[in-house]
C-alpha positions, 0 to 999 in steps of 0.5 A, a space after each residue: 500500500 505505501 508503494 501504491 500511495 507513493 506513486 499515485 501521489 508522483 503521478 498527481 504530481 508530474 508535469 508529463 502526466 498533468 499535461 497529457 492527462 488533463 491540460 492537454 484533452 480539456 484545451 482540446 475540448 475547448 478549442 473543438 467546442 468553440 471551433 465547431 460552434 463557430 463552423 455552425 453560425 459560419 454554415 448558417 450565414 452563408 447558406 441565408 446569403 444565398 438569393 430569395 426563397 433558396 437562401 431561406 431554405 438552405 439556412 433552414 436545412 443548415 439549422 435543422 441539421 444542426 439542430 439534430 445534434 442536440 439531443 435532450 438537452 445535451 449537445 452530441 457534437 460536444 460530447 463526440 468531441 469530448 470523448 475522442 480526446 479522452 480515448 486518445 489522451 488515455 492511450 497516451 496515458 503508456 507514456 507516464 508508465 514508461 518514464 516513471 519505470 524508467 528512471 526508478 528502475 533502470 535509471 541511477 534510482 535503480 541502485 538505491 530500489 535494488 538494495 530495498 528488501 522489496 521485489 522489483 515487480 512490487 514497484 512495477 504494480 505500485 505504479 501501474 496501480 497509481 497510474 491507472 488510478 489517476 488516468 481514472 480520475 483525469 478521465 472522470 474530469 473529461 466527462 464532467 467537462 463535457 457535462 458542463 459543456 451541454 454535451 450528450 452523455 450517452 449511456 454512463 455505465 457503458 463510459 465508465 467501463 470504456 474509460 477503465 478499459 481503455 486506461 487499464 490498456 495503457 498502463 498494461 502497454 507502458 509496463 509492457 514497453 518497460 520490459 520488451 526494451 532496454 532504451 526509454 526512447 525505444 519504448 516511448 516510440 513504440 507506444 506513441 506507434 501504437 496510439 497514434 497509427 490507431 488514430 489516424 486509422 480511424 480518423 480522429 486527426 485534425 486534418 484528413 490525412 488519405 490512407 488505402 480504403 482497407 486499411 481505414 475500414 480496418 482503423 474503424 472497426 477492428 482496433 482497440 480504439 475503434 472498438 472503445 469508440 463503437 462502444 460509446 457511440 452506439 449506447 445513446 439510446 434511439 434517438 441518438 442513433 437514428 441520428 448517429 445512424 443516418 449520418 457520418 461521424 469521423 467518415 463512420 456510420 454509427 448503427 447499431 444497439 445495445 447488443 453491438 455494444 456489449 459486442 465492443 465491450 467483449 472485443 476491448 475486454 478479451 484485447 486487454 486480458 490478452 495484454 495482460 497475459 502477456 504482460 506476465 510471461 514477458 515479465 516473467 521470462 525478464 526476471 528469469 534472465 535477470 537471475 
């Protein structure tokens, strides 16, 4: 437990894990929310200076299509972007892992561990267990921003499972990187690989970056990221989905229902278990090779 608290209390500290879990997906969040709102009133404006009877119907159409996006109360543009920057920066999330490990543990810190009458695996679990108990909190505050911001909330149950998920994830691929390689550069690389070909594979970028049809159907379908994403997306009830359903979000038609809900919660589950199988061999066959 004081290994535990030590680290919880490090990664409410560190400045790499303040920035990417908590500055970084709120200013995003913002930026989007503003941006976006500015879009609408831009799309609006233009559309009522076309001539006549046409400008008053094609601002009309603009706002109704607009206007589908707010769902009981609750902007679905809001809470889309609120809970895509929350997903990716959780993914993010590895990197903290990776530099606390590193500098106790393979770092000058390691000669002053090594001498601790504690095994090394106790301070790998201190901090996976502290940093995942922080990546949930930092993502409890991202659905509370997008409360407060008017955004749609979707199914609560459905987001909270997805957050844990999708944290537990990262922690298990940033011990994982801390054991596969020996160089701290050759782990960040790895896991910022891992998150970042998931995102623009599904297309979550600012800017539309061309990949081959195939290998985006495969980003939007079949990655840990994109399961996480169908989750959420299609727990919002019927009305949300006869308006996820119709349109395209991030080039995605999200239909579906609560079955193909739990069919991504199984998806995202089975993936982090055989993470975390793997997490014990390769930690194994490590300390084997230590001794």
């Amino acid at each position: 437990m004081t290994i535990f608290l030590h680290y919880l209390k490090r990664h409410a500290r560190e400045p790499v894990g303040i920035a990417i879990y908590i500055i970084a997906p709120i200013v995003f969040l913002f930026l989007t929310t503003v941006i976006n709102e500015a879009a609408f009133e831009t799309a609006i404006e233009a559309a009522s200076e076309l001539p006549g009877v046409i400008g008053e119907i094609a601002a009309d159409a603009t706002e109704a299509a607009i206007n589908a996006f707010q769902l009981e109360g609750g902007s679905l543009n809001t809470s889309i972007n609120a809970f895509m920057s929350m997903l990716v920066f959780q993914l993010m999330g590895a990197l903290i892992v990776i530099d606390v490990l590193y500098r106790d543990l393979r770092k000058d810190m390691r000669w002053r561990l090594a001498v601790a009458p504690v095994p090394q695996i106790k301070f790998v679990l201190g901090n996976f267990k502290g940093a995942l108990i922080f990546a949930m909190a930092s993502g409890l505050l991202m659905i509370g921003a997008n409360f407060l911001l008017g955004g749609y909330m979707f199914t609560p149950w459905v987001l909270f499972a997805v957050l844990f998920l999708v944290a537990l994830m990262s922690q298990l691929v940033g011990v994982l990187m801390f054991y596969l390689f020996d160089r701290m550069a050759m782990a960040n690389t790895v896991a910022v690989i891992f998150c970042w070909a998931m995102v623009f594979m599904q297309g979550l970028f600012m800017f539309e970056v061309s990949l081959p049809d195939a290998l985006q159907s495969f980003g939007q379908q079949y990655t840990p990221l994109a399961w996480a994403t169908r989750a959420i997306m299609l727990s919002g009830g019927t009305e949300a989905q006869e308006v996820l359903g119709n349109v395209n979000v991030m080039g995605i038609s999200f239909a579906g229902g609560m079955s193909d809900v739990y069919l991504n919660l199984g998806l995202l589950t089975g993936f982090v278990a055989v993470l975390a199988v793997v997490n014990i061999v390769v930690a194994n066959l490590r300390g084997r090779k230590a001794s």
